[in-house]
N, C-alpha and C positions, 0 to 999 in steps of 0.2 A: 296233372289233368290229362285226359286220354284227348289220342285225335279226333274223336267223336264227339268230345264235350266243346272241342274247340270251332269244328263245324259251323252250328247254327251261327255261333258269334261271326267266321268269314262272310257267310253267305248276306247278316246285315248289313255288315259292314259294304260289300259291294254292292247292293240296293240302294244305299244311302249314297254312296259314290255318283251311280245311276242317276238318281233323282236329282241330285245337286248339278251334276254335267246335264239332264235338261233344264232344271232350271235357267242356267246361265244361258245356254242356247238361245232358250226362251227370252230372257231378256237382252240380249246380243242384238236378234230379229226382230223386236218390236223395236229397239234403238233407232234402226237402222231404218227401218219398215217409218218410223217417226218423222226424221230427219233427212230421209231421202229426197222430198219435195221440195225442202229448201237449200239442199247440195246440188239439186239439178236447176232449180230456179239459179241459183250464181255461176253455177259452170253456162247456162246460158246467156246470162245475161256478160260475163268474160266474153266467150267466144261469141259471140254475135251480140253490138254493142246497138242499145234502141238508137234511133232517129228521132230526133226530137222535135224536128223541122215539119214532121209532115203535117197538112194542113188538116182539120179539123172542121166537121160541120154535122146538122142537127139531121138525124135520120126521118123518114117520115114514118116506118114503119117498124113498129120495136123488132122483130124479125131481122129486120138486116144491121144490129150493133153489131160492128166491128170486137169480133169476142178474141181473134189470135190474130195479134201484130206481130209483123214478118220483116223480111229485109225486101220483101215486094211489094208489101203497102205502102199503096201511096194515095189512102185518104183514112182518117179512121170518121167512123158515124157515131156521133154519140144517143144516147138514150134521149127524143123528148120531153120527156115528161121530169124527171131529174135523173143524172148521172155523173158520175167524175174517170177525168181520163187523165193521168199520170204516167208524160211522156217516157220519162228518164227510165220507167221499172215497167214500162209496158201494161200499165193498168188500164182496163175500161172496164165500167161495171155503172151497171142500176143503181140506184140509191132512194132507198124504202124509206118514206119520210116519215114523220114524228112517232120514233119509236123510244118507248120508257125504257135509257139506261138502267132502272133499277129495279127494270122487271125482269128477272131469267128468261121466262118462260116467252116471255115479248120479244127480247131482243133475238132468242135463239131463233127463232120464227122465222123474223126477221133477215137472218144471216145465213139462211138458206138459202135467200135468192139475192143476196148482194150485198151494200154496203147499206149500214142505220146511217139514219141520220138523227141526232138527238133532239128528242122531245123537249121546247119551250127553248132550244136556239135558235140563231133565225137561219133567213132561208137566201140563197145569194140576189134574190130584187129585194133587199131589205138591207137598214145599215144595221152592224154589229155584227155577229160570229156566227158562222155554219161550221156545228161539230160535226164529224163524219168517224164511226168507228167501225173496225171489223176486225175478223179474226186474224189471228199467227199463230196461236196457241192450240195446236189440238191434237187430240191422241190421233194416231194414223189407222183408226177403225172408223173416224168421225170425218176425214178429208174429205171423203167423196158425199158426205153431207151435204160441207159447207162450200161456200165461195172461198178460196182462201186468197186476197190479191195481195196486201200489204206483208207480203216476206221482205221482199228487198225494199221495203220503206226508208230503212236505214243510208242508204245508198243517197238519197237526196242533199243537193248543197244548194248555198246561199242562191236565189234568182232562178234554180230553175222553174218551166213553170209550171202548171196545174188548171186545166180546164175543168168547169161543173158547168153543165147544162139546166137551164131548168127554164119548164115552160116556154121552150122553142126557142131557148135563148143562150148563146155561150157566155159564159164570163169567168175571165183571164184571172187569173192569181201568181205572184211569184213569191216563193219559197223565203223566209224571212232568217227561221234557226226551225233548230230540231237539237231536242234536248230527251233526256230520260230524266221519270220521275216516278214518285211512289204511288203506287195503287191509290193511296189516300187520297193524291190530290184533286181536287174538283173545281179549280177556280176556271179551268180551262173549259167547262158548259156554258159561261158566260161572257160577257163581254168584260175583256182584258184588258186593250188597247182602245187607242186611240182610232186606231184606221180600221177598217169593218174587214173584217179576218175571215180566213177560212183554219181553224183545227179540223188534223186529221189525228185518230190515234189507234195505234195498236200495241199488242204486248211483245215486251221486249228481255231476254235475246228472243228471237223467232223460233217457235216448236218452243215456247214456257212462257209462265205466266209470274215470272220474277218483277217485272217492271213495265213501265206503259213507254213508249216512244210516244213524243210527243213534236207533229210537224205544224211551225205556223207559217200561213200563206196570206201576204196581203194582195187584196182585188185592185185592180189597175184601176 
């Protein structure tokens, strides 16, 4: 075979090289681009460790919720109308009340401006279970979407606690277990226990939607 015949076959061959070395690029940076939110969410949350102490009360104007806790806050506001503020992982956020887990299109909606709270659970001036879910799970085109509070959800242990506000009102919860479970499960929309609960859940590991974190908090 002449040097000529051999040619075109080089020049494929290093196209093909090409496209494969962007490929990989490509998927390197959007990994990266993915998972950076919640490699920066734990390097802060390491080096600058929350306060869990600071005291907590009812804003009067949704305007001033306490959206970035600091090592200088020293009140967080929560949302009147309903909201959850989860000291340990520096969460405050809205919470958009009876939204249909089992409508995409609902709960995405939804999860624009905060935390769901699930449709036909109850509500915390009520007895039985207030579910609360939101994202961890999302491609890093969709972050600036969404709210994304519960990454370091994981991070929670027995007693610590968890305030929801609703309707001008705080009420205390402490942290019972946190378990991982199958997407399947759904006994956790309803009343489980004995003591009037707060579930929280989100998908677990963080940045996939492999499994649901599952945190229960009973109300004081």
């Amino acid at each position: 075979m002449s040097e000529t015949e051999k040619q075109p076959t080089s020049k494929r061959e290093k196209v093909v090289r090409y496209v494969a070395i962007l490929l990989l690029l490509t998927g390197l940076i959007s990994l990266v681009l993915t998972f950076y939110p919640i490699l920066k969410s734990y390097i802060d949350y390491i080096l600058f460790p929350p306060n869990t102490d600071i005291p907590v009360e009812i804003v009067k104007d949704d305007k001033d919720i306490t959206k970035n806790i600091s090592k200088g806050t020293d009140i967080v506001l929560l949302d009147p109308h309903f909201g959850i503020y989860i000291p340990k992982i520096k969460a405050n956020a809205p919470v958009i009340q009876d939204v249909n887990p089992n409508d995409e299109e609902e709960y995405i909606n939804a999860l624009y401006k905060g935390v769901a709270h699930a449709k036909g659970s109850s509500t915390p001036n009520m007895e039985g279970n207030v579910f609360l879910f939101a994202h961890s799970a999302v491609n890093f085109y969709e972050q600036r979407k969404f709210n994304i509070y519960f990454y370091l959800l994981g991070e929670l242990k027995k007693d610590d606690p968890v305030y929801v506000s609703y309707q001008e009102k705080i009420y205390t919860y402490r942290v019972l277990e946190i378990k991982k479970v199958d997407p399947s499960e759904t006994k956790y929309l309803g009343k489980y226990m004995d003591e009037d609960t707060l579930t929280i859940m989100t998908c677990w590991p963080a940045g996939t939607d492999y499994k649901r974190l599952i945190v229960t908090a009973v109300r004081k």
